[in-house]
C-alpha positions in Angstrom: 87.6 98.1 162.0 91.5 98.7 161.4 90.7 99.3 157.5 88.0 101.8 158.4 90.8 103.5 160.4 93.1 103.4 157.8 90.1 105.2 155.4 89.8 107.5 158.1 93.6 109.1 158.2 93.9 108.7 154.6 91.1 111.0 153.5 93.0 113.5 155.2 96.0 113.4 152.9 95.3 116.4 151.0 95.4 115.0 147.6 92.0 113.3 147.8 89.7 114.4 145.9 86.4 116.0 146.8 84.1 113.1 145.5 86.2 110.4 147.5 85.6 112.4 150.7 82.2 112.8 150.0 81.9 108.7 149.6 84.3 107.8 152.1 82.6 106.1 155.4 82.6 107.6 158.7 85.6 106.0 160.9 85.7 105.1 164.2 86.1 107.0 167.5 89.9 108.1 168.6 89.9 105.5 171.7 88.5 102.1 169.6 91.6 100.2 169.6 92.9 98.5 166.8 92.2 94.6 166.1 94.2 92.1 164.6 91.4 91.6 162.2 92.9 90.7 158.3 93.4 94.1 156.5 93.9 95.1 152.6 95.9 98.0 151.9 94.1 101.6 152.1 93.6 103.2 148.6 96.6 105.1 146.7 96.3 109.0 147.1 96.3 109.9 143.7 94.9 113.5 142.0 95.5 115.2 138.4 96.1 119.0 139.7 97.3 120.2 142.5 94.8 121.0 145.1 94.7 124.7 146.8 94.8 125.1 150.6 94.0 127.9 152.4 96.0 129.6 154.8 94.7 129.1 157.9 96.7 129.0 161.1 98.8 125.8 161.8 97.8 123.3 164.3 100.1 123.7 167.7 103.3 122.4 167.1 103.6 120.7 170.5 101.8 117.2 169.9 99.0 115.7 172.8 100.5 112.3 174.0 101.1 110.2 172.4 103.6 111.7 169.8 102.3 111.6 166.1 102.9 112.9 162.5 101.6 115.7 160.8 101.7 114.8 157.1 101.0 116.6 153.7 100.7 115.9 150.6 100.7 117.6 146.9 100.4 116.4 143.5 100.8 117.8 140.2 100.4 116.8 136.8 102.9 119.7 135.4 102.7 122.3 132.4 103.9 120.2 129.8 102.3 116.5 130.1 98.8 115.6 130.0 99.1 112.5 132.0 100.0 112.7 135.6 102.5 109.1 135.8 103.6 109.4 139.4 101.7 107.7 142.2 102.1 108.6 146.1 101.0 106.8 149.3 100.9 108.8 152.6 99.6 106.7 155.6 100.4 107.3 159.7 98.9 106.1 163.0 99.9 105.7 166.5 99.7 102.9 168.5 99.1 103.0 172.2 98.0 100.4 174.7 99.1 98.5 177.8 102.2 99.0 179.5 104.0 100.0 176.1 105.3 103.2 175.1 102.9 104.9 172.4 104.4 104.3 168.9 104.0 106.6 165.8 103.8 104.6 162.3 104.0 106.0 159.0 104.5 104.8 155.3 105.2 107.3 152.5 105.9 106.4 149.1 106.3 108.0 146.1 107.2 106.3 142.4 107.6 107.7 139.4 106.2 105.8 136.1 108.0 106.1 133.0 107.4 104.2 128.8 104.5 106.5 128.3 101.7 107.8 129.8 99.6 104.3 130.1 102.9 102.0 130.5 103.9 104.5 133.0 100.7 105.3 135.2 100.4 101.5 135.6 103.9 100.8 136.2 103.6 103.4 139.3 100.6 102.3 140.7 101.3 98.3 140.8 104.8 99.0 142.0 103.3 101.0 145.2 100.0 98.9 145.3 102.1 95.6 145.6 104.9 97.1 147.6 102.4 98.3 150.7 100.4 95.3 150.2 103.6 93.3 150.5 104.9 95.5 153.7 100.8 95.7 155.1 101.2 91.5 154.8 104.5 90.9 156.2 105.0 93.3 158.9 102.3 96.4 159.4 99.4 93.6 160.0 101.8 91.9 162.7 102.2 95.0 164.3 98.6 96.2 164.8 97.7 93.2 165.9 100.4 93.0 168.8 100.6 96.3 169.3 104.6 95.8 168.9 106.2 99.1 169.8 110.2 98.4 168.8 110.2 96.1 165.7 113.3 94.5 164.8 115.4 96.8 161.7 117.0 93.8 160.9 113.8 92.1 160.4 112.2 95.0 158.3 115.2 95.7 156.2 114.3 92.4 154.7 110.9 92.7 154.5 110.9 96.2 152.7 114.0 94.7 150.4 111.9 91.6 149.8 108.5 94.2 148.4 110.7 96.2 146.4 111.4 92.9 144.3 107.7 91.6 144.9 106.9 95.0 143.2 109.6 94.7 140.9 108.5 91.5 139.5 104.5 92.9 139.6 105.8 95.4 137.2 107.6 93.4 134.5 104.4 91.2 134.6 101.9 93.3 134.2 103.4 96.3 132.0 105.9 95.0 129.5 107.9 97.8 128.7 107.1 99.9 131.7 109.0 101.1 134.4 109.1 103.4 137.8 110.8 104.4 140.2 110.4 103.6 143.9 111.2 106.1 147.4 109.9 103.8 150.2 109.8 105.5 153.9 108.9 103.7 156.8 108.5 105.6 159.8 108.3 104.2 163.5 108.9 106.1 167.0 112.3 108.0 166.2 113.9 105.9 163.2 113.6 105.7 159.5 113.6 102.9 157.3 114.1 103.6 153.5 114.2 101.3 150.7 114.9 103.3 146.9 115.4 102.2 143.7 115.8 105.2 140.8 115.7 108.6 141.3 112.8 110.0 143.3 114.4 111.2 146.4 114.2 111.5 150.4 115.5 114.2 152.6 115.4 115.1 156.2 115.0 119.0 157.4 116.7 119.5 160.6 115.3 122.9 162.1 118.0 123.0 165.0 120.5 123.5 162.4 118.7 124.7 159.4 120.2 121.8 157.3 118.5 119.5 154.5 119.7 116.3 153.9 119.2 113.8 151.0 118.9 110.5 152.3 119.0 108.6 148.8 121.4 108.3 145.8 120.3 108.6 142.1 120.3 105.7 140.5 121.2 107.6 137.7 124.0 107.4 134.7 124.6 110.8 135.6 125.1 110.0 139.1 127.2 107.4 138.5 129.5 109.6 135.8 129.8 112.3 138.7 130.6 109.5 141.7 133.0 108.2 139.5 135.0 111.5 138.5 134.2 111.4 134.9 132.0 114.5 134.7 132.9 117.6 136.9 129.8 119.6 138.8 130.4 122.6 136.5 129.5 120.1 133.4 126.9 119.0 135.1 125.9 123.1 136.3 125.9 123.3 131.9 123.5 120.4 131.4 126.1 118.6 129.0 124.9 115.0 130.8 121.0 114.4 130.8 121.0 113.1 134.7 117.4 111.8 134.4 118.2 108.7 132.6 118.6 105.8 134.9 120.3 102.6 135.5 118.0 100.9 137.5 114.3 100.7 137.5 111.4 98.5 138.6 110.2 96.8 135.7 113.1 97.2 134.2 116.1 94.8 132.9 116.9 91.9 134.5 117.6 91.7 138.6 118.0 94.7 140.2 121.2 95.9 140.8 120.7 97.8 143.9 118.2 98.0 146.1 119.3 101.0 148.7 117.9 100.4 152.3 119.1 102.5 154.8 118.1 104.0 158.0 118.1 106.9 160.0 117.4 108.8 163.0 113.9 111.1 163.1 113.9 113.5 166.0 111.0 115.7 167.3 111.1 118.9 164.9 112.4 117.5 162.0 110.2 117.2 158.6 110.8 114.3 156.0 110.0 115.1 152.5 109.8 112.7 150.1 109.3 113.5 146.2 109.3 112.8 142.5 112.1 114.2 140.2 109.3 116.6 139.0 110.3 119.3 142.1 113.9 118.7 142.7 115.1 118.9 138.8 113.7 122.0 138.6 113.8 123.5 142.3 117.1 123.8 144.4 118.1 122.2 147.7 118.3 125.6 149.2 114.9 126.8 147.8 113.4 123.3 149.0 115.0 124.0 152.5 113.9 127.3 152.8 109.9 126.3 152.1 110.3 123.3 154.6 111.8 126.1 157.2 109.3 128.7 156.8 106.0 127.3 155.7 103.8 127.1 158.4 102.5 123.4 158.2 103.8 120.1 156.2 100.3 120.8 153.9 101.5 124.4 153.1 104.9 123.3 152.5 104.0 120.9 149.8 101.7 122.7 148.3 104.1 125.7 148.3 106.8 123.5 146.2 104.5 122.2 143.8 104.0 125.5 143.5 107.8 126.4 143.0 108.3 123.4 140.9 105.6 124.7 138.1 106.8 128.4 138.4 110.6 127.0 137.2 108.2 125.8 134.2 106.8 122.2 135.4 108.2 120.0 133.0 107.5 117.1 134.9 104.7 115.2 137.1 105.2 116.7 140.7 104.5 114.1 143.8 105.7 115.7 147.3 104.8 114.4 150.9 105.8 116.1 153.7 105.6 114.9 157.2 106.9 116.4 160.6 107.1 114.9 163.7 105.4 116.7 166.4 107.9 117.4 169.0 106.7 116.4 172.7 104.3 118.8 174.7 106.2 120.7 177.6 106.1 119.3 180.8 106.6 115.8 179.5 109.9 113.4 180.1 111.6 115.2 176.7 111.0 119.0 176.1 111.6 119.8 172.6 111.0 123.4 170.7 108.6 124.3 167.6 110.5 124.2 164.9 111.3 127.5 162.8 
């Protein structure tokens, strides 16, 4: 039953394509609660174009208890490759039962395949295959079946460290030559978990204070130059340093040499965005925050910079995921406002 769930909230992911909704089986009712029954990993969101929404108006922005996500996603092969190498994975639930407080869950990965258009589609779909399966095994599977609403972050800073290597490993076995990068967000009531290795990237849109902030760091040699002091910001406004070749990549090399993992806080209002270097190599922080601000839902909004991203010429697969969480309804314990 908790697998037909999962097929349930991931045919909404806007990438899916018309067929797979057309096959996919009907899931059950909002109030069947979720067994502890042994579950495989819902299939990868995947799609060659980008697909076109219409504007319609926007769900309410004040959420029915229990609180929840609103995700959307976007993928795009580009104007100049034939091959779309990225690979995304949007999935989010909420679990309520018992005594407990509800708890919203989410899992959004993005990697980005590189060594070709074969070595680098499979490189980016066995890294994210074997790194949810990993996480699904180890500590999503526990928590249905409990109905665990404040997992441990020392506990699943390991566990998401430990599937970056398990998918690390996949890739150097299965696709010699091959490499991808990895943007790992898990999501849980009001905290972040992020594991990252390369340069896809993660920010956070605050709409209290109209800021976007990245989360991760480019594991990049231009990066690293720029950390350092050895290239100044104008060089890098000029282009003189190519600041898409990494250092660090699954599949890639021996060990890895660093496997970010941080966490954060996610408050009511605020809309994550995780992406592929297709958008933000080509479209600015500012121009990113100002979609996230204005767009009308998280689907518009990544539609809207996939968009952006192939007007400033799409050089590049595009893989965005957006996902806001729903601030409280009013009249409940916290009152939070829409966000702009």
């Amino acid at each position: 039953m908790l697998r037909a769930i999962l097929q349930q909230l991931l045919h909404r992911v806007v990438s899916k394509t018309e067929e797979a909704l057309a096959e996919a089986p009907p899931g059950p009712a909002e109030d069947e609660a979720v067994t502890s029954e042994p579950v495989e990993a819902p299939e990868l969101a995947r799609s060659a174009s980008t697909v076109p929404l219409s504007r319609t108006a926007p769900l309410p922005m004040a959420a029915p208890f229990p609180p929840q996500f609103w995700v959307g996603t976007a993928l795009d092969v580009g104007l100049h490759r034939e091959h779309n190498e990225d690979t995304l994975y949007a999935y989010h639930s909420v679990i309520a039962g018992g005594q407990d407080e509800a708890l919203p869950l989410g899992l959004f990965v993005v990697a980005d395949g590189m060594g070709g258009h074969l070595h680098g589609e499979e490189a980016s779909r066995i890294a994210v295959t074997t790194f949810v399966q990993y996480l699904w095994q180890h500590w999503l599977h526990a928590i249905h079946g409990d109905l665990h609403p404040s997992p441990p972050e020392s506990d699943l800073a390991s566990i998401m460290e430990e599937a970056v290597v398990e998918a690390h490993h996949a890739v150097q076995a299965n696709v010699p030559g091959g490499g991808t990068t990895l943007t790992a967000v898990f999501a849980w009531n009001r905290r972040l978990m992020i594991a990252h290795v390369g340069d896809s990237r993660a920010y956070l849109f605050d709409p209290k204070t109209q800021t976007l902030r990245r989360l991760t760091t480019d594991h990049s040699w231009y990066q690293r130059l720029l950390d350092q002091g050895q290239i100044s910001p104008e060089e890098a406004e000029q282009n003189t340093v190519n600041r898409n070749v990494l250092y660090q990549a699954l599949g890639q090399g021996g060990p890895l040499e660093n496997i970010e993992i941080s966490i954060e806080q996610w408050e009511p209002g605020m809309t994550l965005l995780v992406c592929s270097d297709g958008l933000w190599d080509v479209v600015s922080d500012e121009d990113i925050q100002r979609t996230l601000q204005w767009a009308p839902s998280p689907m518009l909004a990544a539609y809207e910079l996939v968009e952006k991203a192939r007007a400033h010429g799409g050089p590049d697969n595009i893989s965005v995921i957006c996902a806001t969480f729903l601030p409280v309804p009013s009249g409940t314990e916290e009152e939070e406002t829409s966000p702009s």
